[in-house]
TIGUBA-336530 format. One record per residue (C-alpha): residue in one letter; x, y, z. Coordinates in Angstrom, 1 decimal. Layout:
{residu->a | xx->X | yy->Y | zz->Z}
...
END
This chain:
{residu->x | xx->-162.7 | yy->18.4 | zz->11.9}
{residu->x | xx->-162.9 | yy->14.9 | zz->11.0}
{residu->x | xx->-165.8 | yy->12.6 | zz->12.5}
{residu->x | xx->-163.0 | yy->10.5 | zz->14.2}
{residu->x | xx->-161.6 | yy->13.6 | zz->16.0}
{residu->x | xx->-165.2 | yy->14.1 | zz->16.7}
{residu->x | xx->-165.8 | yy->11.2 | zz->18.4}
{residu->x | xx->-162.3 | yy->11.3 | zz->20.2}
{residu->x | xx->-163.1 | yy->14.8 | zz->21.7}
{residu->x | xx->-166.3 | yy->13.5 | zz->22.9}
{residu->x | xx->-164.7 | yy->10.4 | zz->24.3}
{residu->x | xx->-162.3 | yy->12.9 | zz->26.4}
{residu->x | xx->-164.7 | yy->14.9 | zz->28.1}
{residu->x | xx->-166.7 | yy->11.6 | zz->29.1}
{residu->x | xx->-163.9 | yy->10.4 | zz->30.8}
{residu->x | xx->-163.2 | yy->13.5 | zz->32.7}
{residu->x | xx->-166.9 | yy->13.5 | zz->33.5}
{residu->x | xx->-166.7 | yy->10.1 | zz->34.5}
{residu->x | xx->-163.7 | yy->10.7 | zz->36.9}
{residu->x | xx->-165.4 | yy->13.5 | zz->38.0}
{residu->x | xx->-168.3 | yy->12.1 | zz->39.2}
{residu->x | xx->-166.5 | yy->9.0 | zz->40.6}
{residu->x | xx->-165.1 | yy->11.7 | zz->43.0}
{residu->x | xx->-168.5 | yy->13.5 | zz->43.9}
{residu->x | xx->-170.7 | yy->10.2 | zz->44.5}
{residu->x | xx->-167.6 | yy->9.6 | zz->47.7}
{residu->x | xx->-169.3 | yy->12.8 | zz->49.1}
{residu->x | xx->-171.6 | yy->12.4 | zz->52.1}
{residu->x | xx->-171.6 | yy->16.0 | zz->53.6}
{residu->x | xx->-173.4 | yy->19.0 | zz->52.8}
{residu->x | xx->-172.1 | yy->22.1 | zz->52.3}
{residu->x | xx->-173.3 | yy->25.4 | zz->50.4}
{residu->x | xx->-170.0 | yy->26.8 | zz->48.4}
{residu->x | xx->-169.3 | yy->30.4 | zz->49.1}
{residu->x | xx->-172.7 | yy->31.5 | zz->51.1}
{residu->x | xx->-172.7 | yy->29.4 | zz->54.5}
{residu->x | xx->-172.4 | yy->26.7 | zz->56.0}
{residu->x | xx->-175.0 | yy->23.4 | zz->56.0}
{residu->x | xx->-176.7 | yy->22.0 | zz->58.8}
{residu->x | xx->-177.7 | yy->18.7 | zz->56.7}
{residu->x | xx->-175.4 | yy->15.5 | zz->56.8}
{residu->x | xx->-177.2 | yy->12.4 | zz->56.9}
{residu->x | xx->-177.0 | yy->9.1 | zz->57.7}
{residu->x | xx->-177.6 | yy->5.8 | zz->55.6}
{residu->x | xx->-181.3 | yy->4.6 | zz->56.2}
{residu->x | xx->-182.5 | yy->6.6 | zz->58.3}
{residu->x | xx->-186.0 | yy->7.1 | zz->57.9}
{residu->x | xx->-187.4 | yy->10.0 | zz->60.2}
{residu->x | xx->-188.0 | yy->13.3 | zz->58.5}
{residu->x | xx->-185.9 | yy->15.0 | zz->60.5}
{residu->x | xx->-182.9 | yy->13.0 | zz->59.9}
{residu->x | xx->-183.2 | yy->13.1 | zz->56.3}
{residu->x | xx->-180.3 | yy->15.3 | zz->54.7}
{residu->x | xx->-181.8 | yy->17.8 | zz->52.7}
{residu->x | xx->-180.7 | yy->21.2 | zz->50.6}
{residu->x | xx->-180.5 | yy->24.3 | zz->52.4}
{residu->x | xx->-182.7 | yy->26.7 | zz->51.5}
{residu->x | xx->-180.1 | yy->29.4 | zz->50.6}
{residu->x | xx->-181.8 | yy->32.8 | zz->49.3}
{residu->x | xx->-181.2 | yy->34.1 | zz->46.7}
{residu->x | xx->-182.8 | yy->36.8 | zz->43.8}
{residu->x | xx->-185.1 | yy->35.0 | zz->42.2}
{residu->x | xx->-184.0 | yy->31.1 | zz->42.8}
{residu->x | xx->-182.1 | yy->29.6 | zz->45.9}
{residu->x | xx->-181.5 | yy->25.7 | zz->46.9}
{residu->x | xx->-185.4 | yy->26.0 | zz->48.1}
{residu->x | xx->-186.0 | yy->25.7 | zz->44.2}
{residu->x | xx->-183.7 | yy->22.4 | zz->43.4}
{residu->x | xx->-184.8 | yy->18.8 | zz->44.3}
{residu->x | xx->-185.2 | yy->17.9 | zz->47.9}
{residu->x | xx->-184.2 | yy->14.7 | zz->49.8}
{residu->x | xx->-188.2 | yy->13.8 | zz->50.7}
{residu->x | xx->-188.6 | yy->13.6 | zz->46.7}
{residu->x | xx->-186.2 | yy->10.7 | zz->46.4}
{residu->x | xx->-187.6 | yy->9.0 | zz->49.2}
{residu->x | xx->-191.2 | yy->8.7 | zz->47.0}
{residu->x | xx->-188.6 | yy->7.2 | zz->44.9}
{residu->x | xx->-187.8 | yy->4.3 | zz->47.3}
{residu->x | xx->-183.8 | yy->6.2 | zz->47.0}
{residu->x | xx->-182.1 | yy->7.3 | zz->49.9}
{residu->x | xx->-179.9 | yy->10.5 | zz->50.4}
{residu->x | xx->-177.0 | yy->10.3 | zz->52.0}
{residu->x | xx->-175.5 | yy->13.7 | zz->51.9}
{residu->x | xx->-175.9 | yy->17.0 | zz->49.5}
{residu->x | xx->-173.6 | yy->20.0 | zz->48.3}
{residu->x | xx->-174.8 | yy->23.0 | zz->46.9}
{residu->x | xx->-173.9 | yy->25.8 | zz->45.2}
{residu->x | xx->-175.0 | yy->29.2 | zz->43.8}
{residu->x | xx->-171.9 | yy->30.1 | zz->41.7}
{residu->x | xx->-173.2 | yy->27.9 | zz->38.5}
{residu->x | xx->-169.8 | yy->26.3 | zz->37.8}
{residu->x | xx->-171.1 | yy->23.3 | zz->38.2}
{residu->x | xx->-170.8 | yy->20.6 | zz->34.9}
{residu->x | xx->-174.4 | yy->20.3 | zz->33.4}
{residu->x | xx->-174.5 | yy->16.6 | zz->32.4}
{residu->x | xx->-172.3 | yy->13.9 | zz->31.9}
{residu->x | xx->-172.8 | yy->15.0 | zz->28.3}
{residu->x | xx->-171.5 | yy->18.7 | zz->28.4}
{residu->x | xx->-167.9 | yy->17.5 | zz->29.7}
{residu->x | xx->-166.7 | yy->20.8 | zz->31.4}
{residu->x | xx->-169.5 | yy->23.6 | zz->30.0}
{residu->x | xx->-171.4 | yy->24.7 | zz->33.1}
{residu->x | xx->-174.6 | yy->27.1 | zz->33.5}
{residu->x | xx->-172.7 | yy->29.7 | zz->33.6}
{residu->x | xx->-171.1 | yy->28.8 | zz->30.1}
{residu->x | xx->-174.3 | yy->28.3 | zz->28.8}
{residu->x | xx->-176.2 | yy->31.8 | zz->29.6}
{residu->x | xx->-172.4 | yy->33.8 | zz->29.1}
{residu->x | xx->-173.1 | yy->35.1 | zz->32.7}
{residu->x | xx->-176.4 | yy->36.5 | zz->32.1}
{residu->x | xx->-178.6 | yy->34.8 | zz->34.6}
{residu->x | xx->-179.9 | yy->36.9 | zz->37.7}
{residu->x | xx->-179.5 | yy->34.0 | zz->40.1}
{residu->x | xx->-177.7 | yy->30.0 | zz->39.6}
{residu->x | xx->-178.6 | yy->27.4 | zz->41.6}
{residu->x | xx->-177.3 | yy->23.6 | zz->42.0}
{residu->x | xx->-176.8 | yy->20.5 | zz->44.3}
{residu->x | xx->-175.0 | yy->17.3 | zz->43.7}
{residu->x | xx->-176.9 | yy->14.5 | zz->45.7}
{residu->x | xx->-175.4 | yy->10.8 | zz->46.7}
{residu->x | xx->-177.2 | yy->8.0 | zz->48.0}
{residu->x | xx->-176.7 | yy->5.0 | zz->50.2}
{residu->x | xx->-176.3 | yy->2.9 | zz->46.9}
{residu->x | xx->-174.6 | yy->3.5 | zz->43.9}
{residu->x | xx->-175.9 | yy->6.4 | zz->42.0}
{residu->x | xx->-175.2 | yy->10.5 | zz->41.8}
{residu->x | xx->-178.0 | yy->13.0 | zz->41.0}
{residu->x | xx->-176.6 | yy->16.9 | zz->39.7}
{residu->x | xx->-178.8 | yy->19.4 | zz->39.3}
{residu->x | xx->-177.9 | yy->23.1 | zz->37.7}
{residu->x | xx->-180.3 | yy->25.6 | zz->37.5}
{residu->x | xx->-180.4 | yy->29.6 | zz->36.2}
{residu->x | xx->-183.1 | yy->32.4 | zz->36.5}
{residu->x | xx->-183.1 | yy->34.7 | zz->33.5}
{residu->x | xx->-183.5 | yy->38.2 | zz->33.0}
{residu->x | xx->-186.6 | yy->37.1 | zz->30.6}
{residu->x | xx->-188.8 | yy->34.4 | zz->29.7}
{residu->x | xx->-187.5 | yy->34.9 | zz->26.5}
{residu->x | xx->-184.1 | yy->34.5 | zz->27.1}
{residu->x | xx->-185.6 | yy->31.5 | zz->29.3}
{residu->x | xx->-186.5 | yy->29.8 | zz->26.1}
{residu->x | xx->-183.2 | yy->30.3 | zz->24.5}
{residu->x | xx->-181.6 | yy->28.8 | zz->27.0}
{residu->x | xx->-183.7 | yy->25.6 | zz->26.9}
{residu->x | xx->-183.4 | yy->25.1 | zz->23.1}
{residu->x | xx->-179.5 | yy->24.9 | zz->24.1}
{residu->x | xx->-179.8 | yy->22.2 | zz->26.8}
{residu->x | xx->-182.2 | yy->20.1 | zz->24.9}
{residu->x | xx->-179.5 | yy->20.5 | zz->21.9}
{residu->x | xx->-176.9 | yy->19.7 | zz->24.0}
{residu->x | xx->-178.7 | yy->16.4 | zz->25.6}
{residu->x | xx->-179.8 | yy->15.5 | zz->22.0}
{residu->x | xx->-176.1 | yy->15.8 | zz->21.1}
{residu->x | xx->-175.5 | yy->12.5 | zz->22.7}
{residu->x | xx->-178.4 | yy->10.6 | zz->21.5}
{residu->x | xx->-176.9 | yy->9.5 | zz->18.3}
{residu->x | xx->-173.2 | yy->7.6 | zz->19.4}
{residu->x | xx->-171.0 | yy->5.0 | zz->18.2}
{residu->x | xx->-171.5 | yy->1.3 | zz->18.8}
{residu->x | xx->-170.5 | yy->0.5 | zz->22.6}
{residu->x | xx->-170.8 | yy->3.9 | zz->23.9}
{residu->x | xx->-173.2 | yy->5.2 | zz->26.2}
{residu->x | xx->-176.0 | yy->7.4 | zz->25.0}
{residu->x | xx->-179.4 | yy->9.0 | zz->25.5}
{residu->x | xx->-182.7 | yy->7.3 | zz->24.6}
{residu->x | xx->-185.8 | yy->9.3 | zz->23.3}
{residu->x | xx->-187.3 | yy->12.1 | zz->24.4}
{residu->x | xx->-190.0 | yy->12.2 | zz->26.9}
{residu->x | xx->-192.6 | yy->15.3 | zz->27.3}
{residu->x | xx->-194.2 | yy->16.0 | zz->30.4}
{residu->x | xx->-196.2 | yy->19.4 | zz->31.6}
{residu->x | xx->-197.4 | yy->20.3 | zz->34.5}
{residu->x | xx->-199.0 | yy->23.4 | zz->35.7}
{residu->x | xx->-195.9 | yy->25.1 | zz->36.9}
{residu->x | xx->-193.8 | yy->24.2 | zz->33.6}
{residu->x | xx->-192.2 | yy->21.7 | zz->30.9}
{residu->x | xx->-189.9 | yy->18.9 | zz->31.3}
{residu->x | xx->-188.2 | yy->16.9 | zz->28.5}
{residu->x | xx->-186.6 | yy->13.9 | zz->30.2}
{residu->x | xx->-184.4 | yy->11.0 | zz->28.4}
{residu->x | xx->-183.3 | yy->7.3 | zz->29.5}
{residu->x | xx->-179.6 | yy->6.8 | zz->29.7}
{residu->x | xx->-178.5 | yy->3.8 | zz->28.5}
{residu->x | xx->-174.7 | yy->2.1 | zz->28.8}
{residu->x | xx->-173.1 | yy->0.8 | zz->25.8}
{residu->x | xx->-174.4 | yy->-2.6 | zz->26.2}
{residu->x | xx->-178.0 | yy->-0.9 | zz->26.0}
{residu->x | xx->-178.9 | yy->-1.6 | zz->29.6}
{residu->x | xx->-180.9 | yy->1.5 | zz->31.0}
{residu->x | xx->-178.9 | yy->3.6 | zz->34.1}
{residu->x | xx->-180.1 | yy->6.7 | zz->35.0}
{residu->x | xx->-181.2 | yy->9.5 | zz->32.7}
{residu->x | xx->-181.4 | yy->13.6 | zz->32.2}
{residu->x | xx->-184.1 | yy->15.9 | zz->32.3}
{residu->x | xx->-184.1 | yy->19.7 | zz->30.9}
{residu->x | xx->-187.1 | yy->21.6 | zz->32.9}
{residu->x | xx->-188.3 | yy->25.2 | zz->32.1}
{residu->x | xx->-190.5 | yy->27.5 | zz->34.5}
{residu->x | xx->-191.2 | yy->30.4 | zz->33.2}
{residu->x | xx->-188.1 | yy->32.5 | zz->33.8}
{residu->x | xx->-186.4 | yy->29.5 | zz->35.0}
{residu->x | xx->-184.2 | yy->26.9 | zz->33.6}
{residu->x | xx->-182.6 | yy->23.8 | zz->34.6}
{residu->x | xx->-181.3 | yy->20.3 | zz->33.8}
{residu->x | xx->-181.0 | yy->17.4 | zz->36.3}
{residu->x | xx->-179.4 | yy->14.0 | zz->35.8}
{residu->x | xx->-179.3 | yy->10.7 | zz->37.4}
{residu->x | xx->-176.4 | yy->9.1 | zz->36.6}
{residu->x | xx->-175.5 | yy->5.0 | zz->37.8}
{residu->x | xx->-178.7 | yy->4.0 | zz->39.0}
{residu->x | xx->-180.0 | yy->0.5 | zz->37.0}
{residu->x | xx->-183.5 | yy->-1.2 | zz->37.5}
{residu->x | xx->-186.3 | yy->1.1 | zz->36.8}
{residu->x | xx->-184.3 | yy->4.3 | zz->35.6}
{residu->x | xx->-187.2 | yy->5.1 | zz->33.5}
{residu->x | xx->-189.5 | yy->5.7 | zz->35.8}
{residu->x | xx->-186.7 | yy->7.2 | zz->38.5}
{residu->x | xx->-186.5 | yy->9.7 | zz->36.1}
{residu->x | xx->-189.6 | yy->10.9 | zz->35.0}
{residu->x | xx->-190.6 | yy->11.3 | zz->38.8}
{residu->x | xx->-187.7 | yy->12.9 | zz->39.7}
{residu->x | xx->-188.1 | yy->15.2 | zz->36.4}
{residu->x | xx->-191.5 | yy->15.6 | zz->37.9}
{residu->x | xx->-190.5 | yy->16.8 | zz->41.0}
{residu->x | xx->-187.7 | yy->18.9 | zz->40.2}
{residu->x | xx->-190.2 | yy->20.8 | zz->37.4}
{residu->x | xx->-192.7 | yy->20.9 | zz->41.1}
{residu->x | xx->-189.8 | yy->22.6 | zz->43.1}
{residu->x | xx->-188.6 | yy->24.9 | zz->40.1}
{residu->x | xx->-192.1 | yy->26.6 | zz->39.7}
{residu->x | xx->-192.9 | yy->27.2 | zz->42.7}
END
């Protein structure tokens, strides 16, 4: 394969990405695909914790929505939650990167347990999260390597495209994260991905359309997803 059919592949699953996610951040319900119903919907602004929108904390063997980032983590963030879907199938897209691969891609099936949420906000900006409980901490590991290959895929782009910035560490007691800035083609800094392991647990969680102080949205919500993961 040549390196401009390369690039043109890469450019095609960006835009169906993009479209895709243009369609998701027009979501403000909450619903939990193919296990029940959601009590969460929220409401722009509001500020009492019991109006927040939030996950629902689906069971499930070994990781349910209880594990994925939670509305009161965004608002440490000084972002506000509009609305929240979750799933347990792992179908959902990993990262803008990936294009169309999905959790379930990514472990052939072999998790004991998926997990994910897409979150919009009263302002522009979508957070995905996907997550997976393997059989072993081994296989764990594995799966890690492959998201951090896959996020480091799209550090290195042509001129005007959008792309990854360096990788962060951060450890906490519960885990790892490796979290990277994303930056449009003009440079600016929007958003960015994390990949977070926890023992048996793995999962990557993105912030995408979010400008100002991405860096340091991220890293906390890395932080915080790594915080709900391990425990």
């Amino acid at each position: 394969m040549t390196e401009n059919q390369t690039v043109q592949q890469k450019s095609v699953r960006r835009n169906r990405v993009a479209a895709a996610a243009c369609f998701a951040a027009a979501l403000i319900t909450a619903t939990v695909v193919g296990t029940q119903s959601a009590t969460a919907d929220g409401a722009a602004h509001r500020t009492a914790a019991a109006a927040r929108p939030a996950a629902v904390a689906v069971a499930a063997p070994g990781l349910g929505s209880a594990d994925l980032v939670q509305s009161e983590d965004y608002f440490r963030k000084g972002l506000n939650p509009v609305g929240a879907t979750v799933a347990l199938t792992g179908r959902q897209a990993l990262s803008a990167c990936s294009g169309e691969e999905t959790m379930s891609d990514l472990t052939q099936g072999k998790a004991t347990a998926y997990a994910s949420v897409n979150w919009t906000f009263d302002t522009d900006g979508l957070l995905t999260e996907s997550a997976a409980s393997a059989p072993t901490k081994t296989a764990a590991a594995t799966w890690e390597k492959q998201l951090v290959a896959l996020v480091q895929d799209c550090q290195d782009e042509p001129a005007g495209h959008w792309y990854y910035g360096a990788a962060h560490t951060l450890t906490t007691t519960g885990g790892t994260a490796h979290w990277y800035p994303a930056h449009n083609g003009d440079g600016t800094v929007t958003g960015g991905v994390a990949v977070l392991r926890s023992g048996a647990r793995v999962a990557i969680v993105e912030l995408t359309g979010r400008p100002g102080y991405a860096p340091t949205y991220v890293e906390g919500i890395a932080t915080a997803a790594l915080n709900r993961l391990s425990s």
